[in-house]
C-alpha positions in Angstrom: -34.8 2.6 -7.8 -31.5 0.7 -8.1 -30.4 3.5 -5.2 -33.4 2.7 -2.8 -32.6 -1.1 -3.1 -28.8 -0.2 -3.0 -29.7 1.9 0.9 -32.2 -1.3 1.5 -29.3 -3.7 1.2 -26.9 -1.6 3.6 -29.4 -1.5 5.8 -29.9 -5.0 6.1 -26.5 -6.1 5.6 -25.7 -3.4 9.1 -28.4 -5.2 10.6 -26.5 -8.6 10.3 -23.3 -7.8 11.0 -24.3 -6.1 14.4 -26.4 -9.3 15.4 -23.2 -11.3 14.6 -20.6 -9.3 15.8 -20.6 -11.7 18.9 -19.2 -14.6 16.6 -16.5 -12.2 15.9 -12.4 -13.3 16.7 -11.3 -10.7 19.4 -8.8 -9.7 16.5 -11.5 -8.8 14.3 -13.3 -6.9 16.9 -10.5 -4.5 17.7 -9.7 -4.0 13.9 -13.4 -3.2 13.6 -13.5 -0.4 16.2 -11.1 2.0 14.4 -13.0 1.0 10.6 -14.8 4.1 9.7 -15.8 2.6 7.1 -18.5 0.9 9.0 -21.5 2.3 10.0 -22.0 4.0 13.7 -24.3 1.7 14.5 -22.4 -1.6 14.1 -19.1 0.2 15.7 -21.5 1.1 18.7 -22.3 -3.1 18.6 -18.7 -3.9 18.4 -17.2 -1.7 21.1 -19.6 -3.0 23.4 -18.7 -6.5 22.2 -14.9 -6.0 22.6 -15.7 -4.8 26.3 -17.2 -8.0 27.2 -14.1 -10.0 26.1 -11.2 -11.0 28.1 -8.6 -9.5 26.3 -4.5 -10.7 26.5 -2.2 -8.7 27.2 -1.0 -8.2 23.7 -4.5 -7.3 22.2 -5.5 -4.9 24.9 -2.3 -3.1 23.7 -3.6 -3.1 20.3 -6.9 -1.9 21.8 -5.1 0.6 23.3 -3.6 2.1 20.3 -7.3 1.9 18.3 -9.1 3.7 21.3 -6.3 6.4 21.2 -6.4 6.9 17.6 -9.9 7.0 17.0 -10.6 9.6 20.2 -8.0 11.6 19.2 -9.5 12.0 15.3 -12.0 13.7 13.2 -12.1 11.0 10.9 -14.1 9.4 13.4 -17.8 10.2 14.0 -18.5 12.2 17.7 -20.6 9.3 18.2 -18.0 7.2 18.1 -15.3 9.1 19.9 -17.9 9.8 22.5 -18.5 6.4 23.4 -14.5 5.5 22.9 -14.1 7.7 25.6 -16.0 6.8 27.8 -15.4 3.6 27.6 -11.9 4.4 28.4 -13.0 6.6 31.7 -15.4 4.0 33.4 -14.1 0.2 31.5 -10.0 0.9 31.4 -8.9 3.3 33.8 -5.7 1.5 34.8 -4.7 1.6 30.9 -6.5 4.8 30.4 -4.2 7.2 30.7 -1.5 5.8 28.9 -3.7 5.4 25.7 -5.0 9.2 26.0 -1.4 10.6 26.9 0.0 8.6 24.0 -2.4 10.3 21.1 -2.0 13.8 22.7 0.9 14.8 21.4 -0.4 13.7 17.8 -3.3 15.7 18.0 -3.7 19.1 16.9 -7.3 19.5 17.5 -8.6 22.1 20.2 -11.8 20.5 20.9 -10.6 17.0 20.9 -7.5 18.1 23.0 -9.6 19.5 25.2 -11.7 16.8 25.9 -9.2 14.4 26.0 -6.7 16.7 29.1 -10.1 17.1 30.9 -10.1 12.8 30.8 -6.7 12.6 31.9 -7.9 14.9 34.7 -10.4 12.5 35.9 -8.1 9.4 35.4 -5.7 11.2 37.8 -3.0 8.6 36.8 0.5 10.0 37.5 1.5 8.0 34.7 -0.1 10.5 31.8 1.9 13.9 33.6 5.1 13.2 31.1 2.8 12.8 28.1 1.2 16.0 29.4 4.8 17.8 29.8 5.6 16.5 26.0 2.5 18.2 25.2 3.9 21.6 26.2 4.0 24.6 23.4 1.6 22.8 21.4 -0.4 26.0 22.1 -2.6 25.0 24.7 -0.3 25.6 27.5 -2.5 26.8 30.3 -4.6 23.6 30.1 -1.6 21.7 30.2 -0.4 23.4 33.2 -3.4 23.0 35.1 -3.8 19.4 34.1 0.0 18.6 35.3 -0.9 20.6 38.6 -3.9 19.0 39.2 -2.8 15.3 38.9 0.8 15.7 40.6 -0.9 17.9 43.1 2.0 20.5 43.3 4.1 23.4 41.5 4.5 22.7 37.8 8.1 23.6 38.5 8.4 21.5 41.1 7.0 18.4 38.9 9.6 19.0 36.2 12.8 19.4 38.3 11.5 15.7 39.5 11.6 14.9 35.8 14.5 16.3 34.8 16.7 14.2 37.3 14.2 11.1 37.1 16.7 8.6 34.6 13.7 6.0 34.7 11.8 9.0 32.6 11.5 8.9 28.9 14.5 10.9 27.3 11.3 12.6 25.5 10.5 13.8 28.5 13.0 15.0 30.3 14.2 17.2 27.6 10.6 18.9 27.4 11.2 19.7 31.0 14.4 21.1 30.8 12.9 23.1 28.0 9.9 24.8 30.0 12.1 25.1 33.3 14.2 27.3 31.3 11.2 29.1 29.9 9.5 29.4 33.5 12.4 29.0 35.9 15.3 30.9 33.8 18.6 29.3 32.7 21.0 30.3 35.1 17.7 28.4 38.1 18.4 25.0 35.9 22.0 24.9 35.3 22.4 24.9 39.1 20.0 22.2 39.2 21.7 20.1 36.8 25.2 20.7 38.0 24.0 20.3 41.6 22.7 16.8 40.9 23.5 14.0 42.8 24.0 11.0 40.6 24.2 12.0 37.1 23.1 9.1 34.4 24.7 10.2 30.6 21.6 12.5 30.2 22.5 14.7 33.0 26.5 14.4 32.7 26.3 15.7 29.6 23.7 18.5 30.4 26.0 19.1 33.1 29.4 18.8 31.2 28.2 21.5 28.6 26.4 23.7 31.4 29.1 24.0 33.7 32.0 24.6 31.5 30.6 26.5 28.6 27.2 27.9 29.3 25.0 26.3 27.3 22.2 24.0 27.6 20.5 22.1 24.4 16.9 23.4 23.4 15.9 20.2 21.5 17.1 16.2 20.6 18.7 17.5 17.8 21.0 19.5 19.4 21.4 17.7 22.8 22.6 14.6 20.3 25.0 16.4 18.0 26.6 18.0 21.5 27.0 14.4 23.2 28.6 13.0 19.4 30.6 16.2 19.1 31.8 15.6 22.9 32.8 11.8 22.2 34.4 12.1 19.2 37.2 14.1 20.6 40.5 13.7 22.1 40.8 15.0 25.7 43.3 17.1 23.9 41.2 18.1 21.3 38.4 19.3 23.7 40.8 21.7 24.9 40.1 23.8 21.7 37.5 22.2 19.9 34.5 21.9 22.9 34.3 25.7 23.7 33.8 26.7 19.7 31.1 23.9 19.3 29.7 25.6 22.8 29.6 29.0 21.2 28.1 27.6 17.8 24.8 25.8 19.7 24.3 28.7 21.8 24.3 30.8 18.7 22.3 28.4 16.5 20.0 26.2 18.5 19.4 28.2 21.9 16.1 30.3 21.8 17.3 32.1 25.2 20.7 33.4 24.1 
């Protein structure tokens, strides 16, 4: 008995807070969308409600980061991340695909992934192509490919050399694209386009620096860094002898294509 009253009183209690969801603080509203605590039916009521607000700049942000986390989990009811998205696709599509590209990366889900590079698609926003190229060897690398191809409308190849030289990319970025142009294009393709560069910014100096004199180009942050410290902590004399041992050493412990 105490259980039936106990399912009654949810029940009502859902009931309530849906019908007064539109007294809700716009705070309160996002906070609420991403609560799986509460029942489908009240989320359903308060995404609807947040959608009919005028939101500042600062909370759509926020929104932002709630719509990418709850699409992007299983924590979350289909239900939920069904209407999510699709409130993204037809009610946000100028912030759209910075929300979906943002959560890609930290999903490992193949469905939800899935769904999620197929919205991206449809946004067509050029802006989600270097969350797409961070994305790459996650395992899904075809429908990354595609995605990349089908929003830029060109090579993938010819996307990531635009990257790669691009210093108003994300450092992030960049150094996925010179990782999968080495993979697709070869090393010997990409050290003549770093060292062919126009203007270098410090990414590409360096990239160039270590490419042109000792062969080697960094597979990951971690060893792009330790090259740039081990390269500025040095004498000019010093380099002399010291840069093409550290050159030898990355090649031998970091490269995957030595």
């Amino acid at each position: 008995m105490r259980l039936v009253w106990g399912m009654v009183f949810l029940v009502v209690l859902g009931g309530c807070v849906g019908r007064s969801v539109g007294r809700w603080s716009d705070g309160a509203l996002i906070r609420s969308v991403g609560q799986r605590g509460l029942a489908d039916s009240v989320r359903l009521g308060v995404i609807d409600e947040v959608l009919r607000r005028e939101l500042d700049p600062d909370e759509k942000e926020r929104l932002g980061e709630v719509f990418g986390e709850v699409v992007g989990s299983r924590l979350h009811s289909p239900v939920v991340r069904g209407r999510v998205l699709e409130a993204i696709r037809k009610d946000y599509k100028a912030d759209g695909a910075v929300w979906l590209g943002r959560s890609l990366s930290g999903c490992f889900d193949d469905e939800l992934r899935r769904r999620m590079i197929s919205a991206l698609v449809e946004l067509g926003d050029k802006r989600a192509i270097g969350y797409l190229v961070e994305s790459l060897g996650q395992g899904d690398d075809k429908a990354l490919v595609e995605a990349i191809e089908a929003i830029s409308g060109g090579p993938l190849a010819v996307e990531l050399k635009g990257l790669l030289i691009d210093s108003g990319q994300r450092l992030g970025v960049r150094m996925a694209s010179l990782v999968y142009l080495v993979r697709v294009e070869g090393k010997w393709v990409v050290k003549e386009i770093i060292i062919s560069a126009g203007v270098k910014d410090g990414f590409l100096e360096n990239l160039s620096f270590w490419a042109e004199g000792y062969d080697y180009l960094p597979c990951n942050m971690m060893s792009f860094y330790m090259c740039v410290w081990q390269r500025g902590r040095l004498s000019d004399e010093d380099l002399r002898s010291e840069e093409r041992r550290v050159g030898t050493e990355c090649r031998s412990r970091w490269s995957p294509y030595h």
